[in-house]
VMD Tcl script that builds the backbone (N, CA, C; Angstrom):
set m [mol new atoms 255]
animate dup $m
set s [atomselect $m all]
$s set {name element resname resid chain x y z} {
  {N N UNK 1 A -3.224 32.512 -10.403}
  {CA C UNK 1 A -3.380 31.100 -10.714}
  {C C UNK 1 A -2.001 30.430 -10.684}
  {N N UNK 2 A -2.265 29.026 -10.051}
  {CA C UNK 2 A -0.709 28.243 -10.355}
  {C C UNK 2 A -0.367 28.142 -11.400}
  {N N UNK 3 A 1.208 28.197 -11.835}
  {CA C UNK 3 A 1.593 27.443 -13.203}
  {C C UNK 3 A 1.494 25.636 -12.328}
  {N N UNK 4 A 1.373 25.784 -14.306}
  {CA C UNK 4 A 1.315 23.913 -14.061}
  {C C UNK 4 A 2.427 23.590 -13.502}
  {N N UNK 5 A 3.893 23.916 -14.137}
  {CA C UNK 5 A 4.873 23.514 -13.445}
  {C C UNK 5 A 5.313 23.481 -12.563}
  {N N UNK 6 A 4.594 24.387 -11.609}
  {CA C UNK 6 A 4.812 24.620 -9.645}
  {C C UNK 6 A 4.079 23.478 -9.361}
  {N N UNK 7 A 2.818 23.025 -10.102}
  {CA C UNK 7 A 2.364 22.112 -9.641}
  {C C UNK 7 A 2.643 20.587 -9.585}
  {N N UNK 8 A 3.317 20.878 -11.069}
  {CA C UNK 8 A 4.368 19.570 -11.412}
  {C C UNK 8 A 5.303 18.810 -10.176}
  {N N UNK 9 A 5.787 20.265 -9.987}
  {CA C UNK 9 A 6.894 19.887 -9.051}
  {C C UNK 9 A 6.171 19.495 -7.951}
  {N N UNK 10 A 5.129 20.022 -7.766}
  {CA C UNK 10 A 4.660 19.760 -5.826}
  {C C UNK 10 A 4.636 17.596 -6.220}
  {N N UNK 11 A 3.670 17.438 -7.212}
  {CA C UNK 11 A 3.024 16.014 -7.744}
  {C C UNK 11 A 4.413 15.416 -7.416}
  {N N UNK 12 A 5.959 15.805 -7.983}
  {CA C UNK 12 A 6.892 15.147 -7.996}
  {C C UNK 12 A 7.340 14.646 -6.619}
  {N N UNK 13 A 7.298 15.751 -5.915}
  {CA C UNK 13 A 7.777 15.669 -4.540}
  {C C UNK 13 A 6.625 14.471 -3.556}
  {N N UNK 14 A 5.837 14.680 -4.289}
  {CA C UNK 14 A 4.441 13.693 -3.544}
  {C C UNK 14 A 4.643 12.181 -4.048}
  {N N UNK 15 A 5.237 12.136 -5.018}
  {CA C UNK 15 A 5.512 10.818 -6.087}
  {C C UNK 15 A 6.884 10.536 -4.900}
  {N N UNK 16 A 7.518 11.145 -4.926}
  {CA C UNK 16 A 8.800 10.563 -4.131}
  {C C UNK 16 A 8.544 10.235 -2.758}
  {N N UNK 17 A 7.963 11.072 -1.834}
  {CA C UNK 17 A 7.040 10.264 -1.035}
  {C C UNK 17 A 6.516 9.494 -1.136}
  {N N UNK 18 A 5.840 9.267 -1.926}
  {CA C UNK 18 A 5.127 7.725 -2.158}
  {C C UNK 18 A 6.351 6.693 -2.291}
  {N N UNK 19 A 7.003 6.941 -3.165}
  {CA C UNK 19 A 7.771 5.951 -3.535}
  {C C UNK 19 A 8.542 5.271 -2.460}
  {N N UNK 20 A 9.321 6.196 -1.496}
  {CA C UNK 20 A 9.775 5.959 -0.397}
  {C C UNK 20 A 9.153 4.814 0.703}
  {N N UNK 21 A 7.849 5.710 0.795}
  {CA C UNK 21 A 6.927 5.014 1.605}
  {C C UNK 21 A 6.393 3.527 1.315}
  {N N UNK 22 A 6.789 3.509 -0.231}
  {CA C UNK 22 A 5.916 2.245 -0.663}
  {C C UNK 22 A 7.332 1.144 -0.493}
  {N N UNK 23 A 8.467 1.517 -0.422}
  {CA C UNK 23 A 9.659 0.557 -0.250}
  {C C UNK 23 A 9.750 0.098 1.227}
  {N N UNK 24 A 9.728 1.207 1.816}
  {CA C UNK 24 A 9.644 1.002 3.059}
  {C C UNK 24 A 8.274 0.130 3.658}
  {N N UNK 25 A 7.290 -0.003 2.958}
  {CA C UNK 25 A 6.465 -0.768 3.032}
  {C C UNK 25 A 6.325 -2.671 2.871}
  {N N UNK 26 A 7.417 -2.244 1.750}
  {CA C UNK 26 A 7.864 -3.784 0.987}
  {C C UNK 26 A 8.968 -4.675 1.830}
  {N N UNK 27 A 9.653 -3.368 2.323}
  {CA C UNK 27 A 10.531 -4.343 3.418}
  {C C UNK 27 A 9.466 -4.947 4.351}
  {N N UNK 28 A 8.935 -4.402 4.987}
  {CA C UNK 28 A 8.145 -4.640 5.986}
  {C C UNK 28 A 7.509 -6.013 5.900}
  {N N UNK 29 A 6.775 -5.853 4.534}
  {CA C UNK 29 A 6.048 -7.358 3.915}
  {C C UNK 29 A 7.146 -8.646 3.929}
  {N N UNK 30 A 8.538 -8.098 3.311}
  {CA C UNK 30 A 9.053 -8.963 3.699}
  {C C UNK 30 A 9.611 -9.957 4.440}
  {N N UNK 31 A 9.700 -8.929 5.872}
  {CA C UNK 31 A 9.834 -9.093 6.886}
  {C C UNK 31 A 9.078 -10.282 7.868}
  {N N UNK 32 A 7.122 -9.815 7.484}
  {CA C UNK 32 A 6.324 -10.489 6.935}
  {C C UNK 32 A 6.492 -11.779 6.497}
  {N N UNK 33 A 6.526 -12.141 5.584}
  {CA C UNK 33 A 6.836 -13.187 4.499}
  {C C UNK 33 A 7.828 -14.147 5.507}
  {N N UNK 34 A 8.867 -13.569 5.946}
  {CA C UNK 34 A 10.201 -14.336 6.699}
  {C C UNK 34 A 9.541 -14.818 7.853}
  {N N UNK 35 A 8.873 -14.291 8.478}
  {CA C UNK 35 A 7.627 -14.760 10.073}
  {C C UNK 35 A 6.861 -15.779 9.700}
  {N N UNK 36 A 6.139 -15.419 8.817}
  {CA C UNK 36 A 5.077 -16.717 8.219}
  {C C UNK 36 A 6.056 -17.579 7.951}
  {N N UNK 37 A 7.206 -17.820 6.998}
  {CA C UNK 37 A 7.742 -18.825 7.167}
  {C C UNK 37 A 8.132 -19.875 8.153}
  {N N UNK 38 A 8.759 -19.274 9.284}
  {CA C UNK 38 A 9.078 -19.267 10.254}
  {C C UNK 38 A 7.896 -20.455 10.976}
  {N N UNK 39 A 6.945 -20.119 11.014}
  {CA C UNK 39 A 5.745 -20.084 11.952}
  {C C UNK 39 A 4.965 -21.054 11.228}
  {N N UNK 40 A 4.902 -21.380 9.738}
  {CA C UNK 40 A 3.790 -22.280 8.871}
  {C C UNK 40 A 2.990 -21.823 8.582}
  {N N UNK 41 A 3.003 -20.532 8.277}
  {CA C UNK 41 A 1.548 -19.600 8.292}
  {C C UNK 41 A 1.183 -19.490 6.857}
  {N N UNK 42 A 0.051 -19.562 6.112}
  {CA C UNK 42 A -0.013 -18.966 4.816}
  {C C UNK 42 A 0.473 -18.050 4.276}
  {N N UNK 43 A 0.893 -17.065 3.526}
  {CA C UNK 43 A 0.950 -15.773 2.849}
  {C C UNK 43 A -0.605 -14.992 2.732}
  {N N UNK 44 A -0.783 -15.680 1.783}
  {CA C UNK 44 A -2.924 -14.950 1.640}
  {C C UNK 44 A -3.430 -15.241 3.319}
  {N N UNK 45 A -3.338 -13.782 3.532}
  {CA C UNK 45 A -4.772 -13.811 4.628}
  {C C UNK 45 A -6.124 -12.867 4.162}
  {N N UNK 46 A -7.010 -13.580 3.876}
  {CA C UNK 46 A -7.867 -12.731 3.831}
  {C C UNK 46 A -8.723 -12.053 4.399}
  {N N UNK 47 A -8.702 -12.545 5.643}
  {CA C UNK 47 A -9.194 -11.986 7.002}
  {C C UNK 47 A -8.553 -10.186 7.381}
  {N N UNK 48 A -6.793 -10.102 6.941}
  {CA C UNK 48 A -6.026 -9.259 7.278}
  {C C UNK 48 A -6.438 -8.212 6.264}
  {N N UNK 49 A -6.843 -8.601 4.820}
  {CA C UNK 49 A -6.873 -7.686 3.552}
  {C C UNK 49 A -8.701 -7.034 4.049}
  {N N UNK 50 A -9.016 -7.720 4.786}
  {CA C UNK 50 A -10.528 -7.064 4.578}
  {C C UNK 50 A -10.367 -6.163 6.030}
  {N N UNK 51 A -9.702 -6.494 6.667}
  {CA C UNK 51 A -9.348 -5.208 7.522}
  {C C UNK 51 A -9.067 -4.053 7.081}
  {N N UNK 52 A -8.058 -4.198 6.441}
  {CA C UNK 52 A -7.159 -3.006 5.796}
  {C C UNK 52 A -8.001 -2.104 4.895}
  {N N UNK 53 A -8.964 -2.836 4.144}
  {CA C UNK 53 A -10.004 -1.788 3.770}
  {C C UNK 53 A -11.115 -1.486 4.233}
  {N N UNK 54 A -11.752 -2.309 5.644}
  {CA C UNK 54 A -12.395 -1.980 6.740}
  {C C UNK 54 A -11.450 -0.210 7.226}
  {N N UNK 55 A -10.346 -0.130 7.431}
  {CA C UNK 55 A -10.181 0.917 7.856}
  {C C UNK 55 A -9.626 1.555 6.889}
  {N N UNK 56 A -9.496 1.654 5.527}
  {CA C UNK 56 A -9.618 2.683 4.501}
  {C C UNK 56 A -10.743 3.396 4.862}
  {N N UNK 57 A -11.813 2.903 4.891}
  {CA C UNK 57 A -12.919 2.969 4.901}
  {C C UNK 57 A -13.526 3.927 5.674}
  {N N UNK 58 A -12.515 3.176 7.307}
  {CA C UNK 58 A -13.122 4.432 8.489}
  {C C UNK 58 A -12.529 5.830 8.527}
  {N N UNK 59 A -11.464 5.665 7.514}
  {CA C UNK 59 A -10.585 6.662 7.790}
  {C C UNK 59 A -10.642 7.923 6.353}
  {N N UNK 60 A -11.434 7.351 5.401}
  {CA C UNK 60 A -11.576 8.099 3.927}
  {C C UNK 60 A -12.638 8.260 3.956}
  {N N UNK 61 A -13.226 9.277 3.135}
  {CA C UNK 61 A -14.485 9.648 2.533}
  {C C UNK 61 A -15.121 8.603 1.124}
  {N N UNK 62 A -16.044 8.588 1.338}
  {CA C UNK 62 A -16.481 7.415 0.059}
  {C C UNK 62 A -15.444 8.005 -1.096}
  {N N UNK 63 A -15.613 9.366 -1.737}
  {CA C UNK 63 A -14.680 9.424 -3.151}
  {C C UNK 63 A -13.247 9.272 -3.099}
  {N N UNK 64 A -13.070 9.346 -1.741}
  {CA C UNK 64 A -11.341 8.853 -1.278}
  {C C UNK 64 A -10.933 7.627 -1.250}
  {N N UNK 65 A -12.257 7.233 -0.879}
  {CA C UNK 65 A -11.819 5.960 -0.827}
  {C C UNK 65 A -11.508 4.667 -2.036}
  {N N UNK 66 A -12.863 5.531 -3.092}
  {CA C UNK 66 A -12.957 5.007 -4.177}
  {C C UNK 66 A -11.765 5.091 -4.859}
  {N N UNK 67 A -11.515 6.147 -4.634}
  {CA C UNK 67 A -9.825 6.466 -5.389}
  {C C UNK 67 A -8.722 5.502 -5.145}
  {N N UNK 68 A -8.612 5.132 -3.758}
  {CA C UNK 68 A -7.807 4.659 -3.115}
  {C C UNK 68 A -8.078 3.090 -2.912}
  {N N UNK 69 A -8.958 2.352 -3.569}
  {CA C UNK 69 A -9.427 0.996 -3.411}
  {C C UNK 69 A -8.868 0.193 -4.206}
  {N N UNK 70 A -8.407 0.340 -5.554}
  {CA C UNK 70 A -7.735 -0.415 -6.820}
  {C C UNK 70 A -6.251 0.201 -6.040}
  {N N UNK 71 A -5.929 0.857 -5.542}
  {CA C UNK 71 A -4.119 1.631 -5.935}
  {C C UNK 71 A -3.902 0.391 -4.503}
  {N N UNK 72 A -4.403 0.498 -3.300}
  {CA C UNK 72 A -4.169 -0.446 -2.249}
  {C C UNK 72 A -4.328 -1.915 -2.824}
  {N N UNK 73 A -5.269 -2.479 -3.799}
  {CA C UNK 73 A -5.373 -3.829 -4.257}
  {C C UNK 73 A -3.757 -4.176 -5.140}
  {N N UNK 74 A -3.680 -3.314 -5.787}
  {CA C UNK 74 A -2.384 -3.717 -6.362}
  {C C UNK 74 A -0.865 -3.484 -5.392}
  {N N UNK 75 A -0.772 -2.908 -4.108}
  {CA C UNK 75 A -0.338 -2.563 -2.873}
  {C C UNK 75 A -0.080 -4.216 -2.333}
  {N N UNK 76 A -1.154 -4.095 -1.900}
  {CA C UNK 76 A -1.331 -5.575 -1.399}
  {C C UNK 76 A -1.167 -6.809 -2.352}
  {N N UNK 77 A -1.337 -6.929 -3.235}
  {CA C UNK 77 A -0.900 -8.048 -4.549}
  {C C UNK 77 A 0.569 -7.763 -4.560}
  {N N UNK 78 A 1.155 -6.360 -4.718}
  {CA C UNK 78 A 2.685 -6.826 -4.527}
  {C C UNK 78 A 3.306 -6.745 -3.602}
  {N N UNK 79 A 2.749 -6.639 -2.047}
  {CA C UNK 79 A 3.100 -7.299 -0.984}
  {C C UNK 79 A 2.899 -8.446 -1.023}
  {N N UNK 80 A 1.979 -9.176 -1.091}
  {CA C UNK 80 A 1.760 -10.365 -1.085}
  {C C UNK 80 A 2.857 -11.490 -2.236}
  {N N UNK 81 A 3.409 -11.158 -2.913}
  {CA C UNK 81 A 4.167 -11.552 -3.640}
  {C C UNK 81 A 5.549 -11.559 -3.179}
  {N N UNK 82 A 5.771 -10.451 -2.536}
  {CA C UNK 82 A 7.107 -10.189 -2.028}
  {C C UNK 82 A 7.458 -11.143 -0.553}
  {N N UNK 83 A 6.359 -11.856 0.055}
  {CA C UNK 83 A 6.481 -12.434 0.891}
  {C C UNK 83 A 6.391 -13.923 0.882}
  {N N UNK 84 A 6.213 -14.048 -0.698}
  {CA C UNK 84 A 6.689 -15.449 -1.266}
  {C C UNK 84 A 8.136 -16.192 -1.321}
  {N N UNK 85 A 8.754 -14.528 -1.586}
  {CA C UNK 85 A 10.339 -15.195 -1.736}
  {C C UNK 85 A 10.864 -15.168 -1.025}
}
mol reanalyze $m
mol bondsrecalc $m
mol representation Tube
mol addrep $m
């Protein structure tokens, strides 16, 4: 059986991935944010957000997805914020 703490560590290493990934994400939005300016475009698209979980969707299993439906809403709420400023 695993110790917890091998497992700890794997969660940690997965947390730092995330974390990475989720900055590198935020630039992106920002990036985002600077185009729409640019252009006159809104920030809220909601056309774009119902995509994005259109293909959660195609790409997860219902309990994956369920998992993964609130953690992307707050994803997208602080993208969407970040492309305010």
């Amino acid at each position: 059986m695993e110790s917890i703490n091998k497992l700890r560590l794997e969660i940690d290493e997965i947390n730092l991935q995330l974390g990475r990934l989720l900055i590198e994400r935020k630039k992106v939005a920002e990036r985002i944010g600077q185009e729409k300016r640019k252009l006159g475009i809104e920030v809220y698209d909601r056309y774009r957000e119902i995509n994005i979980f259109q293909m959660l969707r195609r790409h997860f299993n219902q309990d994956e997805y369920n998992y993964l439906e609130s953690i992307f809403q707050e994803v997208i709420k602080k993208s969407r914020q970040v492309q305010y400023i």
